[in-house]
C-alpha positions as CSV (number, residue, x, y, z in Angstrom):
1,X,-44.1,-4.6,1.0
2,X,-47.6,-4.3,0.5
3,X,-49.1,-1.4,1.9
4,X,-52.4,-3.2,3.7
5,X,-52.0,-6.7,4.9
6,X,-54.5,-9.2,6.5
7,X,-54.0,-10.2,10.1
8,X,-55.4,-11.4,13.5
9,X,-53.8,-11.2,17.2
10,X,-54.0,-15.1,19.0
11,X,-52.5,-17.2,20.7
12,X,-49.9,-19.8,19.5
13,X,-50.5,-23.4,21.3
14,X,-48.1,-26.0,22.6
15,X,-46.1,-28.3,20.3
16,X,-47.7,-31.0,22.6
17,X,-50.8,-29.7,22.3
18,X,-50.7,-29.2,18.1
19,X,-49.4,-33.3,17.8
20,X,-52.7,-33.9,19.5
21,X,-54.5,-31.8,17.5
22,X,-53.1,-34.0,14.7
23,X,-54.2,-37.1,16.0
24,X,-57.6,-35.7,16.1
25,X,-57.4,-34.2,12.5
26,X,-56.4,-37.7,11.1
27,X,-59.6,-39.2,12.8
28,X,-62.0,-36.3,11.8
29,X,-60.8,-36.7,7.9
30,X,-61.1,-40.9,7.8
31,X,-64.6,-40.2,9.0
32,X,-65.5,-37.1,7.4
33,X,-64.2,-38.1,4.1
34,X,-63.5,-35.8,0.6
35,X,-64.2,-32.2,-0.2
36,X,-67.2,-31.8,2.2
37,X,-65.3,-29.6,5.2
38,X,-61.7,-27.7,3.9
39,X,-59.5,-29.0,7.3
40,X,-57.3,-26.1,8.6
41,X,-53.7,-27.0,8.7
42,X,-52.9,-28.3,11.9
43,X,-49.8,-26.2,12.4
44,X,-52.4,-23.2,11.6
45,X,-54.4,-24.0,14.3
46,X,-54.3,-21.0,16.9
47,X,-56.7,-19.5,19.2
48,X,-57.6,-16.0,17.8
49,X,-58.2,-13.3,20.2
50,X,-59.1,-10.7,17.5
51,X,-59.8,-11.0,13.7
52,X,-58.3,-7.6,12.5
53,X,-58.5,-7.9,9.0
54,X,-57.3,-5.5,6.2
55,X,-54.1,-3.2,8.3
56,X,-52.5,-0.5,7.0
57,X,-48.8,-1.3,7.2
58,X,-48.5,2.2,8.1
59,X,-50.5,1.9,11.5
60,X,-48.4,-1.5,12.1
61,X,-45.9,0.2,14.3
62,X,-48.7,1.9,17.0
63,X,-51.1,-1.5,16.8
64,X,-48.1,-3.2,18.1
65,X,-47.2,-0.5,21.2
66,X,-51.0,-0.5,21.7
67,X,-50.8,-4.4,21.8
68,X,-48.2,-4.3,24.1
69,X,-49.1,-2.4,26.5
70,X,-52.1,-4.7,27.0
71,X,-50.2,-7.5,27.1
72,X,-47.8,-6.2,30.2
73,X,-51.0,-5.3,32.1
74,X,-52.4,-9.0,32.0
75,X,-51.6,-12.2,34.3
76,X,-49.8,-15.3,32.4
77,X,-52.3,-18.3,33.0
78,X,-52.9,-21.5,32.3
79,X,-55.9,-23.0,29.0
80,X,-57.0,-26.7,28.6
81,X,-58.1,-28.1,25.1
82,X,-60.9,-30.4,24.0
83,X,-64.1,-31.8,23.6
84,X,-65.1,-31.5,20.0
85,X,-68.0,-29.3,18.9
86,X,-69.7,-27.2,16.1
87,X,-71.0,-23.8,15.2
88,X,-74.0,-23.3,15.6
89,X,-75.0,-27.1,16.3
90,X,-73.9,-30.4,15.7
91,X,-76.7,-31.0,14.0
92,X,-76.0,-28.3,11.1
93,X,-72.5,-27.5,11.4
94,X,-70.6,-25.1,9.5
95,X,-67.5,-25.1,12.0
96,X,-66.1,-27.9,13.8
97,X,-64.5,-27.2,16.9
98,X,-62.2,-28.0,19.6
99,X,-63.2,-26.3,23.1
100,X,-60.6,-24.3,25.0
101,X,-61.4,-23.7,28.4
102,X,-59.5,-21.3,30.2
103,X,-59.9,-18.9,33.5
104,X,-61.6,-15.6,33.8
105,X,-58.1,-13.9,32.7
106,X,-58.7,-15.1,28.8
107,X,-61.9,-12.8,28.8
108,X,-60.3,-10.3,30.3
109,X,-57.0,-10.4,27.9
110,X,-59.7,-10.7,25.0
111,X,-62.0,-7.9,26.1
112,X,-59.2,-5.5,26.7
113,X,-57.7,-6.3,23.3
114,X,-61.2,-6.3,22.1
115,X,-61.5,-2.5,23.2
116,X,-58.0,-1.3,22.5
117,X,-58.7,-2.6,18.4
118,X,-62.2,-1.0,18.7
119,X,-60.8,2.6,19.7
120,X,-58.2,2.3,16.5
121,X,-61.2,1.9,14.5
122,X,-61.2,-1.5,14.0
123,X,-64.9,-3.4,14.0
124,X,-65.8,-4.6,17.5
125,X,-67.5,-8.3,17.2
126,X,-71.1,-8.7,17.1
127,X,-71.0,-12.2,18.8
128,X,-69.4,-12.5,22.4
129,X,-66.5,-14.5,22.7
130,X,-66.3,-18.1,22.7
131,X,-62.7,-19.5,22.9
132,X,-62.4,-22.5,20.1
133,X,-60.1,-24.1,17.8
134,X,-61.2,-24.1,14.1
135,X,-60.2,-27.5,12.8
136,X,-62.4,-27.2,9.8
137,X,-65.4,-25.4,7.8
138,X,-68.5,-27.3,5.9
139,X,-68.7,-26.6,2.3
140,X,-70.9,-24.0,1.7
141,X,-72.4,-26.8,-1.0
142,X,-73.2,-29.4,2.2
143,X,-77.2,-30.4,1.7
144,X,-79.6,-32.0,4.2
145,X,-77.8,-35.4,3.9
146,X,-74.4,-33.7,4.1
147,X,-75.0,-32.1,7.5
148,X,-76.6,-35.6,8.8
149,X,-73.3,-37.5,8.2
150,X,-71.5,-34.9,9.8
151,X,-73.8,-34.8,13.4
152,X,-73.6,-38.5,13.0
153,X,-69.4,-38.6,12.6
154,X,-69.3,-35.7,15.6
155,X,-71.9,-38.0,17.7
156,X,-69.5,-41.1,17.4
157,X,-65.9,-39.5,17.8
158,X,-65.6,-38.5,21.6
159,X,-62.5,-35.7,21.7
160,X,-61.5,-35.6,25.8
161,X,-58.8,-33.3,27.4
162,X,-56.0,-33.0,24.7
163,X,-53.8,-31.1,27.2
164,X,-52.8,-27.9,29.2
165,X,-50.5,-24.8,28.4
166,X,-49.3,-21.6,29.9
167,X,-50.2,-18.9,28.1
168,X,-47.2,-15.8,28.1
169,X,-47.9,-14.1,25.5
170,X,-49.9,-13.4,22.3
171,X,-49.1,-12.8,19.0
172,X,-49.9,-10.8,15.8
173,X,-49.6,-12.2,13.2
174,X,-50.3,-11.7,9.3
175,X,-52.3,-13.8,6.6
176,X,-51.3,-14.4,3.2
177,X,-54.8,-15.9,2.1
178,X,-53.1,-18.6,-1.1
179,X,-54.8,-20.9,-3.0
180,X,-53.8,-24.0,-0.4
181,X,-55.0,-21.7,1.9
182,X,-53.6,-19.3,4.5
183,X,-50.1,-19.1,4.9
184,X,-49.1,-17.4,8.4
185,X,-46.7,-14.8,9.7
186,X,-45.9,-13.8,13.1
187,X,-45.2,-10.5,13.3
188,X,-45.1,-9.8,17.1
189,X,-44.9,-11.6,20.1
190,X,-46.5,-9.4,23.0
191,X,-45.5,-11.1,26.4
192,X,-48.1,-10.9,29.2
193,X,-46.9,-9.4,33.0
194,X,-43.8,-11.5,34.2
């Protein structure tokens, strides 16, 4: 086993909630055609918590007590998913979007893992946290005409609620970054108070 692997603590959505998302993708890619945004593998799809990054394999074993033990102290609760959107605007994406609205406990779960990372030395986030489902990323190669055919494709295609699901735990989980792109891991599920 390698001695530093790549990974990320989220949480893993609904089967219900991951056939929408599919519906969705298939919609996104007839209007959004070719190599302008790489699409993220549906069954990829995950809403991350913290981006870790590079972790010794050696730390693995206390990341995953710390984890825990920030899991037990948190409430299950309930997120919703959709309306479609972009970082940093529609109007020149480089991320599309699905929202995921959820109750003040996500924060809390989030800032608490947030803090936990931070105190093993791990880099605490410039941006605050905004919970979102990466469906895709805008080549880095999109020009002025590229960026107007996607506003106009994210203007038409109107993205309701997808669905609800109880969150009960979160996961770590480790990226294998392959040509096709990332191929992904769990490596612990940390329930949440029951």
């Amino acid at each position: 086993m390698a001695s530093v692997i790549r990974a990320f603590i989220a949480i893993k959505l609904s089967p219900e909630i991951h056939q929408r998302l599919k519906d969705v993708n298939v919609l996104l890619k007839q209007r959004l055609p070719g190599a302008l945004i790489r699409w993220a593998p549906v069954d990829n799809i995950h809403l991350t918590l913290k981006f870790l990054g590079d972790v010794s394999t050696a730390n693995l074993e206390m990341l995953a007590k710390i984890l825990q033990a920030e899991a037990r102290q948190r409430q299950p609760f309930e997120i919703s998913v959709g309306e479609l959107g972009a970082f940093p605007s529609a109007h020149r994406a480089h991320v599309i979007w699905l929202g995921v609205q959820a109750p003040a406990e996500l924060n809390t779960l989030q800032q608490g893992i947030e803090g936990e990372m931070a105190r093993l030395g791990y880099k605490a986030e410039d941006r605050p946290f905004s919970p979102h489902l990466t469906l895709g990323r805008v080549s880095r190669n999109a020009d002025t005409q590229d960026f107007t055919r996607i506003e106009a494709a994210l203007n038409v295609t109107k993205v309701g609620f997808l669905g609800a699901m109880h969150v009960k735990a979160v996961h770590l989980i480790k990226s294998d970054l392959q040509p096709s792109g990332g191929v992904y891991t769990g490596l612990l599920e940390a329930p949440l108070k029951s």
